[in-house]
VOFIFI-330289 format. One record per residue: x, y, z of N, C-alpha, C, O in turn; residue in three letters. Coordinates in pm, whole numbers, padded with zeros to 5 digits, always signed. Example, Ala and Ser with C-alpha at 12.3 -4.5 7.8 and 13.67 -1.06 7.14 Angstrom:
+01319-00569+00780+01230-00450+00780+01320-00330+00780+01424-00332+00846ALA+01285-00225+00708+01367-00106+00714+01290+00003+00787+01341+00114+00804SER
END
This chain:
-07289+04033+07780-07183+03952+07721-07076+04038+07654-06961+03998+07635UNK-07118+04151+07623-07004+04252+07566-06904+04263+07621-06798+04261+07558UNK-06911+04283+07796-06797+04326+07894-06818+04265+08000-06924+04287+08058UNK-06713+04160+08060-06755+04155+08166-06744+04250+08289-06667+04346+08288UNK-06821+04220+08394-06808+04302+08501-06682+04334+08602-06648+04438+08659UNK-06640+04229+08600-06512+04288+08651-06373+04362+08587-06264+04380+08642UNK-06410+04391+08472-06329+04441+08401-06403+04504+08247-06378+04467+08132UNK-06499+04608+08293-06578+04675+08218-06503+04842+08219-06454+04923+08298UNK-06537+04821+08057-06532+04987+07999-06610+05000+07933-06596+04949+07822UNK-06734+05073+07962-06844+05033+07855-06942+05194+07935-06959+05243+08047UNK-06980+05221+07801-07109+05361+07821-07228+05327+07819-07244+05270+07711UNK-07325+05328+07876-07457+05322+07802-07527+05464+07814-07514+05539+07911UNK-07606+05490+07702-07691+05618+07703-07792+05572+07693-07773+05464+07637UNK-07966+05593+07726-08068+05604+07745-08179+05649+07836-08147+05674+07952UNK-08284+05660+07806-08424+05719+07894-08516+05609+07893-08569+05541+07806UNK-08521+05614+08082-08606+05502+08081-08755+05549+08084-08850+05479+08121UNK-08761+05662+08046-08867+05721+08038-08953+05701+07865-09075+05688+07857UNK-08886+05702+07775-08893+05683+07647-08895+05514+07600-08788+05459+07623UNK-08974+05447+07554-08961+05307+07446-09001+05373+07323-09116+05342+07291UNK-08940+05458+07239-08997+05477+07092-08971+05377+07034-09051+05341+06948UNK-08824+05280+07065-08818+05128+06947-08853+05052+07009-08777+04955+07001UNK-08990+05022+07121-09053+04893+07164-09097+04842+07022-09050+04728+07012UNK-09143+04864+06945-09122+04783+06775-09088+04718+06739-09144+04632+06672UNK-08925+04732+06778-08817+04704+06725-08764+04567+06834-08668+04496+06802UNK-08835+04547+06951-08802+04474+07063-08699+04515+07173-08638+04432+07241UNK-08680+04686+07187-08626+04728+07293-08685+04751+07384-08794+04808+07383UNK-08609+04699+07510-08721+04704+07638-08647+04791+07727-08529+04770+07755UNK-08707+04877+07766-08660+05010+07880-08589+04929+08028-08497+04979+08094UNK-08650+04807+08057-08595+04770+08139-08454+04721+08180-08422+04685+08293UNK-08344+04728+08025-08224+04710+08041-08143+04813+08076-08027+04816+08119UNK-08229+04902+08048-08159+05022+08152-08185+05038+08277-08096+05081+08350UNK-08287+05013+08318-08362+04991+08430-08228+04917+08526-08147+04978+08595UNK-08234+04810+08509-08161+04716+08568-07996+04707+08513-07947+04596+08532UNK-07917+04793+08457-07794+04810+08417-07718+04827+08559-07612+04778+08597UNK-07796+04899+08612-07653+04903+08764-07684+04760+08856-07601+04738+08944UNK-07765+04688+08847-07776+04590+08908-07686+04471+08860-07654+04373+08927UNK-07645+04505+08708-07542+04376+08662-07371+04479+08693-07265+04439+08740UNK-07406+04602+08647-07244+04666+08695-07327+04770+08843-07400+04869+08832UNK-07288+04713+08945-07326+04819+09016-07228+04925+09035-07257+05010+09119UNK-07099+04937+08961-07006+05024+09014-07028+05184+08891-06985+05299+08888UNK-07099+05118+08825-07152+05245+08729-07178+05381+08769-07213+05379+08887UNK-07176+05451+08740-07223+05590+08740-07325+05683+08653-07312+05718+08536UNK-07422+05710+08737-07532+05733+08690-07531+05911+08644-07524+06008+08720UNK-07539+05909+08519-07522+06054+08503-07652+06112+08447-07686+06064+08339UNK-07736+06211+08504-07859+06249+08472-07863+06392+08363-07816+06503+08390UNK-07910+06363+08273-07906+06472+08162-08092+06571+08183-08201+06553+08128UNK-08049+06657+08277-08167+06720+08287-08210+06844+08232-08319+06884+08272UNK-08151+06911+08152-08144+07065+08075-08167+06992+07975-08099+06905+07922UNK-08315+07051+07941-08428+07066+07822-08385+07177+07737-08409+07288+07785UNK-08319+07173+07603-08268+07268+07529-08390+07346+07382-08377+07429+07292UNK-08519+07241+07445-08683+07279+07296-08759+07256+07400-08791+07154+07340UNK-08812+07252+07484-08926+07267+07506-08935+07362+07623-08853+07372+07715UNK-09042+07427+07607-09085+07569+07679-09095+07520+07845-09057+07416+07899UNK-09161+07640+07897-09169+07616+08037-09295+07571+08066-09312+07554+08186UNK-09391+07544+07994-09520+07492+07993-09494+07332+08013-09515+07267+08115UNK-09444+07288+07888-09412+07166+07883-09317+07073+07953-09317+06950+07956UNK-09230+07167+08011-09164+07095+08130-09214+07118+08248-09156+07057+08338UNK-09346+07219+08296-09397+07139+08393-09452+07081+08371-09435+07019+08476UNK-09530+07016+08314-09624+06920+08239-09526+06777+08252-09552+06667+08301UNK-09410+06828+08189-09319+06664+08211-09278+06652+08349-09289+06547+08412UNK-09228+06764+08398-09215+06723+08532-09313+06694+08653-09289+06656+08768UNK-09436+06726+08584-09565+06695+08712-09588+06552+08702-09632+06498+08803UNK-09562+06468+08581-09612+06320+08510-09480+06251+08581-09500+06141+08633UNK-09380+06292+08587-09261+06268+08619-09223+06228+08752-09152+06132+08783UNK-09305+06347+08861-09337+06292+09011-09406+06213+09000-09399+06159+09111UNK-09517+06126+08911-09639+06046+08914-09583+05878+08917-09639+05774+08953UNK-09418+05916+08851-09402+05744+08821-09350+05751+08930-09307+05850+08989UNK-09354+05561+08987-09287+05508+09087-09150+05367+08963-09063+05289+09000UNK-09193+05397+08844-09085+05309+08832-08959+05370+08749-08987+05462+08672UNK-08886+05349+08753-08716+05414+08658-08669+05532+08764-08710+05544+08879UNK-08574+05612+08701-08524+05744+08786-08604+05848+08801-08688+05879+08716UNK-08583+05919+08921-08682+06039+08930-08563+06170+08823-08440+06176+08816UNK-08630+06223+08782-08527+06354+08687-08648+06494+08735-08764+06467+08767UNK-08609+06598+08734-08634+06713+08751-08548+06807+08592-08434+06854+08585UNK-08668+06804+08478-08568+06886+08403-08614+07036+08403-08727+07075+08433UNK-08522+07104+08369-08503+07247+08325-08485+07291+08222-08468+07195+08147UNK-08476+07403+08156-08432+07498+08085-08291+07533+08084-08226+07607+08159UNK-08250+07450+07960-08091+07479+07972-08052+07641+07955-07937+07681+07977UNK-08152+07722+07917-08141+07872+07865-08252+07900+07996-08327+07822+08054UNK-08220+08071+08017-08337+08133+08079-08298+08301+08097-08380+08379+08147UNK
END
């Protein structure tokens, strides 16, 4: 209801990988389904890990091939 679609200027940021405010009643799935109400969006993937080691991003990225639901991401090491 913020914008409509045919005449949207609007950002959204989130990980549909993350619900830390399911608490709060945020549901991952509005991101999920955001290009399905604007499909003309652009999907920009933030994959350079700037704290966690190389242990832990394979670790995220092995769990990461495991889901079949949200975006696939491959992160890295923004440093090396």
């Amino acid at each position: 209801m913020i914008s409509k679609p045919e005449s949207v200027s609007l950002m959204v940021v989130g990980d549909d990988n993350q619900s830390i405010y399911a608490f709060r009643g945020a549901n991952y799935e509005n991101i999920l389904l955001f290009g399905e109400t604007y499909p003309d969006a652009k999907l920009i993937k933030l994959e350079q890990n700037y704290r966690s080691t190389p242990a832990v991003l394979d670790y995220i990225n092995a769990l990461s091939a495991q889901i079949t639901l949200g975006y696939q991401k491959n992160c890295t090491l923004a440093y090396r």
